[in-house]
C-alpha positions in Angstrom: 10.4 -1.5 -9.7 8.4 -2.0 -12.9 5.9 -4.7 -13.9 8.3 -7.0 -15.3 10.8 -6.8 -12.2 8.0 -7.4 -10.0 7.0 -10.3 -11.9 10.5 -11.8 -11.9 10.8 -11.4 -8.0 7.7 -13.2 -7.4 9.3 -16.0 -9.6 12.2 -15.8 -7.8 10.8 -15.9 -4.4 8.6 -19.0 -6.2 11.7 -20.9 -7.3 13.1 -20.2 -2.9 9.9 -21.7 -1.9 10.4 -24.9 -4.2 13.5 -25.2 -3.2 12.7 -25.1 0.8 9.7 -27.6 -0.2 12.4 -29.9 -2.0 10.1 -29.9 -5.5 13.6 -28.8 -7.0 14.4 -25.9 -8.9 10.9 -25.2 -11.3 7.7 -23.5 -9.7 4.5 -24.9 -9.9 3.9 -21.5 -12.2 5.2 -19.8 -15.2 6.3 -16.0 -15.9 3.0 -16.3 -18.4 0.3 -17.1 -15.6 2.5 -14.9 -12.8 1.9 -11.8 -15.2 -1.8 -13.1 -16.0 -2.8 -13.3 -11.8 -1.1 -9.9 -11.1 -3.5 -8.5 -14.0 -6.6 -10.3 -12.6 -5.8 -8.3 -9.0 -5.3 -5.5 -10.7 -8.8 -6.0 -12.2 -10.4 -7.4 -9.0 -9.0 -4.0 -7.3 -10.0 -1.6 -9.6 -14.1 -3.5 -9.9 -15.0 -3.2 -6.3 -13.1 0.3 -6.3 -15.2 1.6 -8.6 -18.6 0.1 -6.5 -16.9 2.3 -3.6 -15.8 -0.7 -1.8 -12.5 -1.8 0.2 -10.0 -4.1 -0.8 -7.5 -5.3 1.9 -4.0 -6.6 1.1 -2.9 -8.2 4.6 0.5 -7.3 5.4 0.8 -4.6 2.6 -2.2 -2.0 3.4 -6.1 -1.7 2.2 -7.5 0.5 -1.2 -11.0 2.3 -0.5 -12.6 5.2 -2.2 -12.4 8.6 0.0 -14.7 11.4 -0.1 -13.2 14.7 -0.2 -15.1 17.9 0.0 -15.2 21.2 -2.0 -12.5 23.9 -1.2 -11.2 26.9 -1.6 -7.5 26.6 -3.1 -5.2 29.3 -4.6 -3.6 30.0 -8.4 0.0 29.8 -6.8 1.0 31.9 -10.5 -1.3 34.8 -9.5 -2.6 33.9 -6.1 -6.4 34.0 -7.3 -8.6 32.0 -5.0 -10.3 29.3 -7.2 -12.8 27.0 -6.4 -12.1 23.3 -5.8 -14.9 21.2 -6.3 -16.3 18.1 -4.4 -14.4 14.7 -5.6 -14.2 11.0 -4.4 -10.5 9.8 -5.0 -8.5 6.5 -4.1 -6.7 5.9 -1.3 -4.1 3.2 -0.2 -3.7 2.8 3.8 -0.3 1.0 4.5 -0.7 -1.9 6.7 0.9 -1.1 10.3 3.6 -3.9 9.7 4.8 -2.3 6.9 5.2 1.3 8.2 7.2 -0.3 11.1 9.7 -2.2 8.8 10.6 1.8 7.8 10.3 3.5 11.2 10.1 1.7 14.3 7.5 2.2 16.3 8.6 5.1 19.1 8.7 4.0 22.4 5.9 4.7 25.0 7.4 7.1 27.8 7.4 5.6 31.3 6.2 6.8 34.7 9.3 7.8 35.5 10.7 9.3 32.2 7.0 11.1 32.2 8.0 12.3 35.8 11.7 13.4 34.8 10.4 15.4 31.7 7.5 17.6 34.1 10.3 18.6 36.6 11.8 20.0 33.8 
């Protein structure tokens, strides 16, 4: 999905909730200020990432700034161990809702199935 398409299905989904509001067919917003309010996040997100902060989406996951430390990796050309250095980079944890609209949550193993599985 690019910009633009993401832009167009939050009008969409825009135009759905006029309808289900019965304000007819035109959103209280254009494509102009839909594009100009996903910049602004994109701004507000990339400020308090770079003051090493969080910034939590509910329902779609949370950006924060994670350390990583130095390491020894490997040329994979010539298999030479090179040094890795120290680094802070972003990360983007995906809510919980969202990971089980992909893959279900597995279910928790009962007593009994527990039992079944050590007689085994």
């Amino acid at each position: 999905m690019t910009k633009t398409d993401l832009i167009n299905s939050l009008l969409a989904e825009a135009v759905k909730d006029a309808k289900s509001k019965g304000k007819g067919t035109e959103p209280e917003f254009d494509k102009r200020q839909v594009k100009l309010f996903l910049d602004m996040l994109t701004e507000v997100v990339r400020k308090e990432i770079k003051k090493a902060g969080e910034v939590p989406l509910t329902g779609l996951g949370k950006f924060k700034v994670q350390k990583r430390k130095a390491r020894i990796g490997r040329n994979p050309q010539t298999g030479e161990a090179i040094k890795i250095p120290a680094k802070k980079v972003v990360k983007f944890t995906v809510a919980k809702a969202l990971k089980d609209l992909i893959a279900p949550p597995k279910k928790k193993a009962t007593k009994k199935t527990a039992k079944k599985k050590a007689r085994r």
